[in-house]
Backbone and ligand atoms as CSV (ligand in chain L), in Angstrom:
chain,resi,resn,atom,element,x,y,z
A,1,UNK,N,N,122.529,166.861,35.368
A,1,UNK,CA,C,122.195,165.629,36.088
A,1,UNK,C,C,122.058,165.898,37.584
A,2,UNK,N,N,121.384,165.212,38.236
A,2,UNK,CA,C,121.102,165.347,39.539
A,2,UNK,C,C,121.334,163.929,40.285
A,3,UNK,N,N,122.183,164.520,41.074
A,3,UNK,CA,C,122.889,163.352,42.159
A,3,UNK,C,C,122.589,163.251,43.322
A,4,UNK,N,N,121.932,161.645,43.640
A,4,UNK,CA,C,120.935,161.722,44.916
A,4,UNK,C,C,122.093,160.519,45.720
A,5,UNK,N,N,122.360,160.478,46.814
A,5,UNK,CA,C,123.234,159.734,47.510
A,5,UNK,C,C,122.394,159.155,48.603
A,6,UNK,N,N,122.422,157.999,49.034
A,6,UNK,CA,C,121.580,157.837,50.149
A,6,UNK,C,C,122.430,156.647,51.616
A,7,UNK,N,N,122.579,157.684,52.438
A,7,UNK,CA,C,123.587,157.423,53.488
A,7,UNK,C,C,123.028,156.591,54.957
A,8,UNK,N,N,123.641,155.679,54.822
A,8,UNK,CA,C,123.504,154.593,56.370
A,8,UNK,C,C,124.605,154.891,57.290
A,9,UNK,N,N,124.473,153.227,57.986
A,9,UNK,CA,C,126.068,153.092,58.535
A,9,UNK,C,C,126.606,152.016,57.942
A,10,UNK,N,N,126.276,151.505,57.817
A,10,UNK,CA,C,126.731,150.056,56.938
A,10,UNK,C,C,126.715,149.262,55.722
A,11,UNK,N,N,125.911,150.646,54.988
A,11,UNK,CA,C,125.902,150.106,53.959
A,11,UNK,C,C,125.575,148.594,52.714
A,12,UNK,N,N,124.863,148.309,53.610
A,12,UNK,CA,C,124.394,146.813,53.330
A,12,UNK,C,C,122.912,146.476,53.803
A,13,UNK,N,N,122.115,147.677,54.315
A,13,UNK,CA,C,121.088,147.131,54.634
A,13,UNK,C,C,120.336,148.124,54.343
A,14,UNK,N,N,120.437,149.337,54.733
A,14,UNK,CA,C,119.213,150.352,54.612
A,14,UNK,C,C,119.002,151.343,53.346
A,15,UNK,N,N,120.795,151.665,53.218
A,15,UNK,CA,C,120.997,152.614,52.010
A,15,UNK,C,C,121.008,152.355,50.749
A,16,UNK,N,N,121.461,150.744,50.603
A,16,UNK,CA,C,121.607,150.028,49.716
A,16,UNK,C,C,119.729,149.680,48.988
A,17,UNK,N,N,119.014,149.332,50.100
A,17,UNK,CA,C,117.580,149.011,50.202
A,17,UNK,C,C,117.406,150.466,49.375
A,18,UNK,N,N,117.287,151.476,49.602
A,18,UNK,CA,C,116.867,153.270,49.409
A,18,UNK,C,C,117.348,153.282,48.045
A,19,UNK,N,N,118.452,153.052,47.482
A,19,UNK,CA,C,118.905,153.133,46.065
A,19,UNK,C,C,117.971,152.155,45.395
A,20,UNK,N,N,118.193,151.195,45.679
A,20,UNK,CA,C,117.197,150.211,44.459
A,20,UNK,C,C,115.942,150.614,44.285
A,21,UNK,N,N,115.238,150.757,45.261
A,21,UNK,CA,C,113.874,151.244,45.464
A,21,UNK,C,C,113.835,152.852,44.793
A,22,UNK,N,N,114.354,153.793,45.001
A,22,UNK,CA,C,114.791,155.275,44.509
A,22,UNK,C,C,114.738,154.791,43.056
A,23,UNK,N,N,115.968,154.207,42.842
A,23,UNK,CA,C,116.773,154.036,40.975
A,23,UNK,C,C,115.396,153.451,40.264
A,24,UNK,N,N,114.327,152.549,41.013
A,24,UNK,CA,C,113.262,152.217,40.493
A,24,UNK,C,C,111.946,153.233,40.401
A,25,UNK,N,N,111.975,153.776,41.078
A,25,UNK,CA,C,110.594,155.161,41.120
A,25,UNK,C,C,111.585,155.707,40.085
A,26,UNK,N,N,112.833,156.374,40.011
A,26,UNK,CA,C,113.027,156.974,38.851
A,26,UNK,C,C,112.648,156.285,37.262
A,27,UNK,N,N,113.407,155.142,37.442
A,27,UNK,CA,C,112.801,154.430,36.310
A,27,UNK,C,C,111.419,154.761,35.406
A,28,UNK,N,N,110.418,154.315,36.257
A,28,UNK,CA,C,109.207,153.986,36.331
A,28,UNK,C,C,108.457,155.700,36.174
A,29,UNK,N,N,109.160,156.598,36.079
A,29,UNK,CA,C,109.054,157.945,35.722
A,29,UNK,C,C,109.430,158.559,34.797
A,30,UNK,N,N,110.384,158.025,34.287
A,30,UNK,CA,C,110.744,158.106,33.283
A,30,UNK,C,C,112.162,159.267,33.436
A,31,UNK,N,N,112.386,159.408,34.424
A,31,UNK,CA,C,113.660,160.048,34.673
A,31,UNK,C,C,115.183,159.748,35.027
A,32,UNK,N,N,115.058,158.823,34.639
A,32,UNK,CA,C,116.563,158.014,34.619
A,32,UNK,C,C,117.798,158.933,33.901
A,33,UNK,N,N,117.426,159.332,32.593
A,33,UNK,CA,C,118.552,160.544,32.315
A,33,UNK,C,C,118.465,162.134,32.770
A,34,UNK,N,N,117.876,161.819,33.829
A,34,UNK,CA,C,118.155,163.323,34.376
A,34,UNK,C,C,118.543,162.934,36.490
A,35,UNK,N,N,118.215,161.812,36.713
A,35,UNK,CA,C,118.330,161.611,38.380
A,35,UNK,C,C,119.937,160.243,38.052
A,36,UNK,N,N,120.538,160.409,38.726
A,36,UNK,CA,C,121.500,159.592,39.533
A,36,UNK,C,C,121.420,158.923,40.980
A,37,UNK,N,N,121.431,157.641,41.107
A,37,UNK,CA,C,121.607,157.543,42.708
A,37,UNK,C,C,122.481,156.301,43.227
A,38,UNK,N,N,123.109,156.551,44.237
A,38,UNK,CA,C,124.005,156.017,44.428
A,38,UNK,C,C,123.957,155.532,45.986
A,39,UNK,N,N,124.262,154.927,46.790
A,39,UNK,CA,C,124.934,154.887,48.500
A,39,UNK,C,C,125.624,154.875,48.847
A,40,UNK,N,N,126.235,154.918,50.155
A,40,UNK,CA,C,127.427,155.319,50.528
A,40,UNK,C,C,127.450,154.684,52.511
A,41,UNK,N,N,128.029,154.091,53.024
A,41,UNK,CA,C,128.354,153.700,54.656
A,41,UNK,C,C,129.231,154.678,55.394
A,42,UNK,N,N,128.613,154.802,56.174
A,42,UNK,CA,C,129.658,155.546,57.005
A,42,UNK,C,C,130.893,155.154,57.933
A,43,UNK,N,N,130.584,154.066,58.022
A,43,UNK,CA,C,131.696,152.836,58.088
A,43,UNK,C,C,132.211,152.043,56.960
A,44,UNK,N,N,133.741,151.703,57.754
A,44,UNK,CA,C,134.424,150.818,56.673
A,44,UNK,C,C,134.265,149.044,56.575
A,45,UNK,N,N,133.156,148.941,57.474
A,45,UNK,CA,C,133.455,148.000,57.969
A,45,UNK,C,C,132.578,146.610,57.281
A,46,UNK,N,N,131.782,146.756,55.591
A,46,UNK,CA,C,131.357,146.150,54.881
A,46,UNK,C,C,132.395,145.988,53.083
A,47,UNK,N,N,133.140,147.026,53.302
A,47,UNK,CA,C,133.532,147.547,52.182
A,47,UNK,C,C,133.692,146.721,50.978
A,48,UNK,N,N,133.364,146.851,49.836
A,48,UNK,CA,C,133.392,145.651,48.824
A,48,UNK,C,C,132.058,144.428,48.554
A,49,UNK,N,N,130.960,144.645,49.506
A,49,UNK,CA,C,130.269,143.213,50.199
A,49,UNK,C,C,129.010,143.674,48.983
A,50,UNK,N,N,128.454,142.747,48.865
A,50,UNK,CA,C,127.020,143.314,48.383
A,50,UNK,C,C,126.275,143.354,49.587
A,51,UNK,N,N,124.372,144.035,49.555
A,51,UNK,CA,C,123.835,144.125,50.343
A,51,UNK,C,C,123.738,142.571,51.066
A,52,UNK,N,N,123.499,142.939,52.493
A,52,UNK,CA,C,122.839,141.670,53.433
A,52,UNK,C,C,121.581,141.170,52.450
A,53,UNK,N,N,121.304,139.708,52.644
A,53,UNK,CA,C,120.184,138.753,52.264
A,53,UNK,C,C,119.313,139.537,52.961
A,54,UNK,N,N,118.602,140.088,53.945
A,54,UNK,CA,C,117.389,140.465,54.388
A,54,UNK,C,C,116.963,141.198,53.049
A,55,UNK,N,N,117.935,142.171,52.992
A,55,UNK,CA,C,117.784,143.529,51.884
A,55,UNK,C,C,117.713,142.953,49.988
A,56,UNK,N,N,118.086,141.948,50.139
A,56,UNK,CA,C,118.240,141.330,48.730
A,56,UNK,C,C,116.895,140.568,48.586
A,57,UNK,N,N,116.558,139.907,49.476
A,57,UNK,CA,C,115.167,139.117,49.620
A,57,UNK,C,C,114.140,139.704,49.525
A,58,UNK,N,N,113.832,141.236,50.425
A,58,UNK,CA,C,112.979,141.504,49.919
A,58,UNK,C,C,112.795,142.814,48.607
A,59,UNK,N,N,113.948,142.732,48.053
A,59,UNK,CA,C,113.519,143.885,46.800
A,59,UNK,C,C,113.137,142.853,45.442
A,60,UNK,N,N,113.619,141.298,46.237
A,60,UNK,CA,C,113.346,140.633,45.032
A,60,UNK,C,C,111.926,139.974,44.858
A,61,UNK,N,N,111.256,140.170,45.800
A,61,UNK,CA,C,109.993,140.049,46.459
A,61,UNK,C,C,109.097,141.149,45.593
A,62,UNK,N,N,109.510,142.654,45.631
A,62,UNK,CA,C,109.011,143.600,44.859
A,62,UNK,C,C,109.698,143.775,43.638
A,63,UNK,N,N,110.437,142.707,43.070
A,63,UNK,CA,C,110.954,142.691,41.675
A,63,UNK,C,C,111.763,144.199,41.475
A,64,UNK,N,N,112.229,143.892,42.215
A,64,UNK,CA,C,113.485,145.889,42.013
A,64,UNK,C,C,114.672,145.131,42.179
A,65,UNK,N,N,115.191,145.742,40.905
A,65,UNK,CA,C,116.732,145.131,40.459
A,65,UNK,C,C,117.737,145.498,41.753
A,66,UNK,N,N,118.657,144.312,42.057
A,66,UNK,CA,C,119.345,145.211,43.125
A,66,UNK,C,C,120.651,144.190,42.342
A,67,UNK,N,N,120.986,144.247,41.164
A,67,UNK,CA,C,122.238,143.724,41.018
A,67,UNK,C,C,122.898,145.402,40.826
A,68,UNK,N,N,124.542,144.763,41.292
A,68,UNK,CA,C,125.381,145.990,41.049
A,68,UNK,C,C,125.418,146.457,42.522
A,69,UNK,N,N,124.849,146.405,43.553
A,69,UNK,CA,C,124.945,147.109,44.406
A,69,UNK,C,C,126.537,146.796,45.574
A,70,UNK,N,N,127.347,147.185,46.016
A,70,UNK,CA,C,128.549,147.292,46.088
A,70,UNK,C,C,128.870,148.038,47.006
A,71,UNK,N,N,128.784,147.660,48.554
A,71,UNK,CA,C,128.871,148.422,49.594
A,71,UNK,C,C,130.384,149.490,49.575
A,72,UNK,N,N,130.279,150.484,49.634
A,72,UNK,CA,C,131.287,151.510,50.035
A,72,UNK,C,C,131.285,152.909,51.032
A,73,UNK,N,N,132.681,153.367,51.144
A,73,UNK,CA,C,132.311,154.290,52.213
A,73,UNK,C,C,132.071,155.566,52.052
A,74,UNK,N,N,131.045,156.472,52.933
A,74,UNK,CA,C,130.905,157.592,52.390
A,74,UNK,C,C,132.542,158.726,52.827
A,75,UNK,N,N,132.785,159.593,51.560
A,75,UNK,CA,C,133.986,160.073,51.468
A,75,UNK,C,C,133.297,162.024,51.492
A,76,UNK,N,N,134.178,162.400,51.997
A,76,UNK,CA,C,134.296,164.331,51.639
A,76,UNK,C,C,134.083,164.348,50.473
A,77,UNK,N,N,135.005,163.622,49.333
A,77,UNK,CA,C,134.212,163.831,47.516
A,77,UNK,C,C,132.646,163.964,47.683
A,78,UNK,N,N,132.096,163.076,47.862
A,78,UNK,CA,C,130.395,162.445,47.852
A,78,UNK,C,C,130.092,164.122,48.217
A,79,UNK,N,N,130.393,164.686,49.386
A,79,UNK,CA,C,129.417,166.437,49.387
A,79,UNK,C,C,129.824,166.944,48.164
A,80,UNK,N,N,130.972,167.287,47.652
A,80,UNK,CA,C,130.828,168.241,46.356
A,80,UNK,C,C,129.930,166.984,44.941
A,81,UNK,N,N,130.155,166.257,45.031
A,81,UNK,CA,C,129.582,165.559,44.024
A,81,UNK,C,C,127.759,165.267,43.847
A,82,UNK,N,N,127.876,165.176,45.196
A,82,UNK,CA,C,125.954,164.764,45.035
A,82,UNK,C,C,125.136,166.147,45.524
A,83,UNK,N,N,123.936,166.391,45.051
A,83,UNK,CA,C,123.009,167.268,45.400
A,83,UNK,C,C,122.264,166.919,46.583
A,84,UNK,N,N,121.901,166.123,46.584
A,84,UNK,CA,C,120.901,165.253,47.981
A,84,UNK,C,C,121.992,164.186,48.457
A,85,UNK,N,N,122.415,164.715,49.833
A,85,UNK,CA,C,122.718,163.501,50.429
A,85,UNK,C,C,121.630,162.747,51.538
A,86,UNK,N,N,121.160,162.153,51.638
A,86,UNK,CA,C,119.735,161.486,52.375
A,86,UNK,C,C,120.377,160.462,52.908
A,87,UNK,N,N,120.387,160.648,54.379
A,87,UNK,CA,C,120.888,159.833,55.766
A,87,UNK,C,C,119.475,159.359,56.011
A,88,UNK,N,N,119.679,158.071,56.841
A,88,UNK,CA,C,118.432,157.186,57.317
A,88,UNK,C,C,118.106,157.619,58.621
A,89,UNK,N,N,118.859,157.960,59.553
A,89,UNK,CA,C,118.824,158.354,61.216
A,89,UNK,C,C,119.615,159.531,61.569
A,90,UNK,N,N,118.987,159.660,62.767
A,90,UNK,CA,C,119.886,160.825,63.433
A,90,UNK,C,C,121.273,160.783,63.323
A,91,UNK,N,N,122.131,159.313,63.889
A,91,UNK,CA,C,123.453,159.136,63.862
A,91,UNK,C,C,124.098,158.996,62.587
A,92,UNK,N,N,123.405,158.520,61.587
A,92,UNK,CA,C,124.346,159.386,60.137
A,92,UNK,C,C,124.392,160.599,59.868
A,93,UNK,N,N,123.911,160.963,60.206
A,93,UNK,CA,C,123.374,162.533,59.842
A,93,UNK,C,C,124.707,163.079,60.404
A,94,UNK,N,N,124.939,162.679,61.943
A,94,UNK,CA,C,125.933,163.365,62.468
A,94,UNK,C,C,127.493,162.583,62.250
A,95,UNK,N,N,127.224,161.462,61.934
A,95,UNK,CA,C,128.625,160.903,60.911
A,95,UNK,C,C,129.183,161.432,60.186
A,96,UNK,N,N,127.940,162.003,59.158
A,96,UNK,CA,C,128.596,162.575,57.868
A,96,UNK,C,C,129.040,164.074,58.464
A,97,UNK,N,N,128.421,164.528,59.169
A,97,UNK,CA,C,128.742,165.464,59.669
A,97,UNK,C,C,130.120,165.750,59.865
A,98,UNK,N,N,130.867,164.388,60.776
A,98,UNK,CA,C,132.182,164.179,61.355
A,98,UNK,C,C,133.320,164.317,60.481
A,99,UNK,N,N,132.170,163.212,59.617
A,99,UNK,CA,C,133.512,162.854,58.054
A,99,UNK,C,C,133.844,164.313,57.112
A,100,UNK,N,N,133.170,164.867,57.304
A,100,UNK,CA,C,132.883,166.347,56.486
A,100,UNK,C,C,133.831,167.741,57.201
A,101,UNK,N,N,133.690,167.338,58.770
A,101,UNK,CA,C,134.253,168.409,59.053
A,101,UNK,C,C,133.367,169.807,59.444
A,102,UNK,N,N,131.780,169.621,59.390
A,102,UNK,CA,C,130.704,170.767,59.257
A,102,UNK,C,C,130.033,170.485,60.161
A,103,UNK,N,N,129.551,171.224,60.430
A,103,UNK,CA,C,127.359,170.903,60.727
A,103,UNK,C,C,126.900,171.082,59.767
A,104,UNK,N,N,125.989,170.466,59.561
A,104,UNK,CA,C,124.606,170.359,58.358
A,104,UNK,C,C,125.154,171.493,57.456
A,105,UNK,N,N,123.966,171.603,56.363
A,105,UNK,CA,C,124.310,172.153,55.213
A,105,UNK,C,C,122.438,171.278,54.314
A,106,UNK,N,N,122.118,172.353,53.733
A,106,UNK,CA,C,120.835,172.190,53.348
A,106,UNK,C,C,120.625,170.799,52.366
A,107,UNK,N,N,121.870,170.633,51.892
A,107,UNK,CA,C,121.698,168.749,51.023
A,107,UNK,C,C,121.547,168.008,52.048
A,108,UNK,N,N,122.553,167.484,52.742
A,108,UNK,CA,C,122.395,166.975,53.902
A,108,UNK,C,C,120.772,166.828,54.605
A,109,UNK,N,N,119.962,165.501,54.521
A,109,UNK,CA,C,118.515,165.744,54.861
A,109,UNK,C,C,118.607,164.210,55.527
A,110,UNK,N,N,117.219,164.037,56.469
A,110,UNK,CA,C,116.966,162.965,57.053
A,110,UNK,C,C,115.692,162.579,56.115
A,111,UNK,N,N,116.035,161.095,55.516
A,111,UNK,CA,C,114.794,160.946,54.378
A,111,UNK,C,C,113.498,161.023,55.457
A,112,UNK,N,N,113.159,160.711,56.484
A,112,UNK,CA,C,111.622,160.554,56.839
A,112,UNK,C,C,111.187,161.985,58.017
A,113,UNK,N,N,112.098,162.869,57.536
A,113,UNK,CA,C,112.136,164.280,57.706
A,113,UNK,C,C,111.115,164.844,56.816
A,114,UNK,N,N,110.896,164.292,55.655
A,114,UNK,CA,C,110.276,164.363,54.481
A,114,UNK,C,C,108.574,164.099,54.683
A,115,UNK,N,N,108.540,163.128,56.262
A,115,UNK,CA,C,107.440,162.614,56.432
A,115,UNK,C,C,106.478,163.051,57.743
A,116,UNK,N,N,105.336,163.126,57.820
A,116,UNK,CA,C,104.901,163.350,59.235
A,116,UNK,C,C,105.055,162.826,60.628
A,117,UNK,N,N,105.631,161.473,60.243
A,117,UNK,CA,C,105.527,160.618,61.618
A,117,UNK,C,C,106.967,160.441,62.139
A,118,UNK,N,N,107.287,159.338,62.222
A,118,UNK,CA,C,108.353,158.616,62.713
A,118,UNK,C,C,110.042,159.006,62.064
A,119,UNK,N,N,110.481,160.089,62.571
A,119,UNK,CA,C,111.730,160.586,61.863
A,119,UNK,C,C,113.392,159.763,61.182
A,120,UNK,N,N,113.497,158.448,62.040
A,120,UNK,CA,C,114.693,157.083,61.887
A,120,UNK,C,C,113.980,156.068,61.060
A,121,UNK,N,N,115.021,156.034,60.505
A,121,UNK,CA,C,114.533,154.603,59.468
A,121,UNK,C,C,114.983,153.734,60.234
A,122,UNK,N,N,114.102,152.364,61.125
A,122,UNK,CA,C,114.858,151.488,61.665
A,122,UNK,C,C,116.175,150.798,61.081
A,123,UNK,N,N,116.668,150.135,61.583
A,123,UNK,CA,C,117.979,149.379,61.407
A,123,UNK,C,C,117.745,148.141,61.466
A,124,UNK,N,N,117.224,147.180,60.161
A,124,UNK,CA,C,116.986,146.111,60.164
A,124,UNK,C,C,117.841,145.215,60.324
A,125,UNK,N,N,119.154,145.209,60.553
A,125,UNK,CA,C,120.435,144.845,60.888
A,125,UNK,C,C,120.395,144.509,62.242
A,126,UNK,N,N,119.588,145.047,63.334
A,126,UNK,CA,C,119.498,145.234,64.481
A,126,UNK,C,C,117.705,144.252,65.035
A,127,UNK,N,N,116.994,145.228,63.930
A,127,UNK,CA,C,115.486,144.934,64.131
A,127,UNK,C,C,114.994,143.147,63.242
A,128,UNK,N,N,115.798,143.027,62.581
A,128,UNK,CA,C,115.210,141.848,61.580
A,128,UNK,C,C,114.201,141.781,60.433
A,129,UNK,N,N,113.310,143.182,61.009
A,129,UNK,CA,C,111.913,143.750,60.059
A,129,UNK,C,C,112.944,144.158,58.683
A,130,UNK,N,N,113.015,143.772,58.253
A,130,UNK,CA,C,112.999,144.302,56.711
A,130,UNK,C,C,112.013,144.736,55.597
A,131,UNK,N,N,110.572,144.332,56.423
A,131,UNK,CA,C,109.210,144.492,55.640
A,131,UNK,C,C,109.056,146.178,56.211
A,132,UNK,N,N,109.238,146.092,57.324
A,132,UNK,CA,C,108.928,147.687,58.067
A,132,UNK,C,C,110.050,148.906,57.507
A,133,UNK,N,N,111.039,148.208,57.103
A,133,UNK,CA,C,111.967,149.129,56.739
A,133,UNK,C,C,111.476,149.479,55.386
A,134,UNK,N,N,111.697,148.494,54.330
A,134,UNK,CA,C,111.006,148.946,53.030
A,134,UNK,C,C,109.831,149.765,53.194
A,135,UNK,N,N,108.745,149.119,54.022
A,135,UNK,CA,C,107.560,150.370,53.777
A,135,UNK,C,C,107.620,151.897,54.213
A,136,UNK,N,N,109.152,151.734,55.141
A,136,UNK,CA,C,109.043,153.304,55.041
A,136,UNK,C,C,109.889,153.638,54.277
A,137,UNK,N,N,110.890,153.357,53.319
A,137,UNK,CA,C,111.910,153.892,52.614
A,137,UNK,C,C,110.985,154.103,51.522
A,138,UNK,N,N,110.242,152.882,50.769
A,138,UNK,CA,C,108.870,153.552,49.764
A,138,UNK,C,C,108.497,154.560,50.126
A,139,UNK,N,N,107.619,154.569,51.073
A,139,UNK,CA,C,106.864,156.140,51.413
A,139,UNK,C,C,108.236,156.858,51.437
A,140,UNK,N,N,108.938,157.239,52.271
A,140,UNK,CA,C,109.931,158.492,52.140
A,140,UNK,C,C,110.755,158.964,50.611
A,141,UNK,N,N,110.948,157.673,50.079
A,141,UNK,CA,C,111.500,157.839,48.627
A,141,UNK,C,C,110.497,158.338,47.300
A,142,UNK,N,N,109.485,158.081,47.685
A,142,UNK,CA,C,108.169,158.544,46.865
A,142,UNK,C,C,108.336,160.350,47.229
A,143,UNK,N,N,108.074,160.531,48.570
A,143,UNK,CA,C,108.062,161.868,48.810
A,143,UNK,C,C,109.945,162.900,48.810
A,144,UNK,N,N,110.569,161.879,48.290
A,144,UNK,CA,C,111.981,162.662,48.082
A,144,UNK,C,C,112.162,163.009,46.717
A,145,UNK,N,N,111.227,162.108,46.052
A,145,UNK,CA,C,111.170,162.655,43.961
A,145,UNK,C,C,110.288,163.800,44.498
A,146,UNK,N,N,109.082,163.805,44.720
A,146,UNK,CA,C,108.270,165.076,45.055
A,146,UNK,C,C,109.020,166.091,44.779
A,147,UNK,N,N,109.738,166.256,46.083
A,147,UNK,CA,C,111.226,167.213,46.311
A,147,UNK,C,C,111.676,167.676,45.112
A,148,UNK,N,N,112.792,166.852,45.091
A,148,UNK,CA,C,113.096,166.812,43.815
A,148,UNK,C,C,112.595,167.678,43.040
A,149,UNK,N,N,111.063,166.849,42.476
A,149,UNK,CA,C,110.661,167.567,41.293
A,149,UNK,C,C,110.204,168.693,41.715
A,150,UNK,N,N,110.095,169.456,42.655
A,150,UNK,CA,C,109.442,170.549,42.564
A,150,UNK,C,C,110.535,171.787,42.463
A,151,UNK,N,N,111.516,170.676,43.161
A,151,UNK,CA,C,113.007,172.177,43.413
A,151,UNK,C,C,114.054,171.794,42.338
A,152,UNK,N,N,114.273,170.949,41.124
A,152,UNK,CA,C,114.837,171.100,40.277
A,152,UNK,C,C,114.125,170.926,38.900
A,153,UNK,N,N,113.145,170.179,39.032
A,153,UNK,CA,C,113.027,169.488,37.550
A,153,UNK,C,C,111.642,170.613,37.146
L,1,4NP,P1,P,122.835,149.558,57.773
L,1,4NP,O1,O,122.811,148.445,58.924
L,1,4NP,O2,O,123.520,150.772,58.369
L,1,4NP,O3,O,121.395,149.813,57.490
L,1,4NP,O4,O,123.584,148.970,56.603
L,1,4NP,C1,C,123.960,147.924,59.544
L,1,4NP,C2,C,124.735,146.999,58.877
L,1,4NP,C3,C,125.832,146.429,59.520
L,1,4NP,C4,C,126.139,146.793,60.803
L,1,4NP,C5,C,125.359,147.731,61.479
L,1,4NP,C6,C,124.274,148.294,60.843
L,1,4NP,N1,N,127.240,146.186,61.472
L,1,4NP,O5,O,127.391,146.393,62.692
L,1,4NP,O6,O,128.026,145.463,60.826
């Protein structure tokens, strides 16, 4: 099995958004018993919550299941456990970093690292766009199965 984790700060808006959308391209591929995905905050400071309404509104807009989703924090377990950990911005990247105790390490990836343009997934928490955020977590999550499939499956 292959374990894809996908890391914010808060867990309620961006990472949470990246799993539903992810768990659905797997779906829709037919790889559900071979991909896992999960999220994780780098803060404690949602813990227990489901995603924010921005993030719920619009996956229900693109009909992508987002029941179950269950904000929590990312832990030292999560590196030995997941294969891909996929941070949204620079400053998770170096969170997890903190929480870990390391610098980087080749799981550890910035999803729109994956992409030519614009490297941060905005923070619709901050920005309000939740339409701009989805269209890039689609594109980056499209090109993170790519990945994927080329380096495991
Ligand atoms: P997220 O956005 O990291 O995409 O979930 C945020 C959610 C909550 C807060 C900040 C960012 N907050 O300050 O509570």
């Amino acid at each position: 099995m292959i374990q894809v984790l996908f890391v914010c700060l808060g867990n309620i808006c961006r990472s949470p958004m990246a799993e539903a959308l992810f768990r659905d391209l797997v779906k829709k591929e037919g790889l559900t018993h071979q991909i896992t995905v999960d999220s994780a905050g780098t803060s404690d400071w949602h813990i227990g919550s489901p995603p924010h309404k921005g993030t719920l509104n619009i996956l229900k807009d693109y009909h992508i299941n987002a029941d179950d989703l269950v904000c929590r924090q990312f832990t030292k377990e999560d590196f030995k456990a997941f294969d891909y950990i996929v941070g949204m911005d620079e400053s998770n990247l170096q969170n997890i970093y903190k929480i870990l105790g390391q610098p980087e390490h080749p799981k550890i990836i910035r999803l729109l690292d994956l992409t030519n343009h614009q490297k941060d997934v905005p923070d619709p928490y901050y920005t309000g766009d939740f339409q701009e955020t989805y269209d890039l977590l689609n594109e980056g999550c499209q090109l993170l199965l790519e990945k994927i499939k080329k380096e495991r499956l």
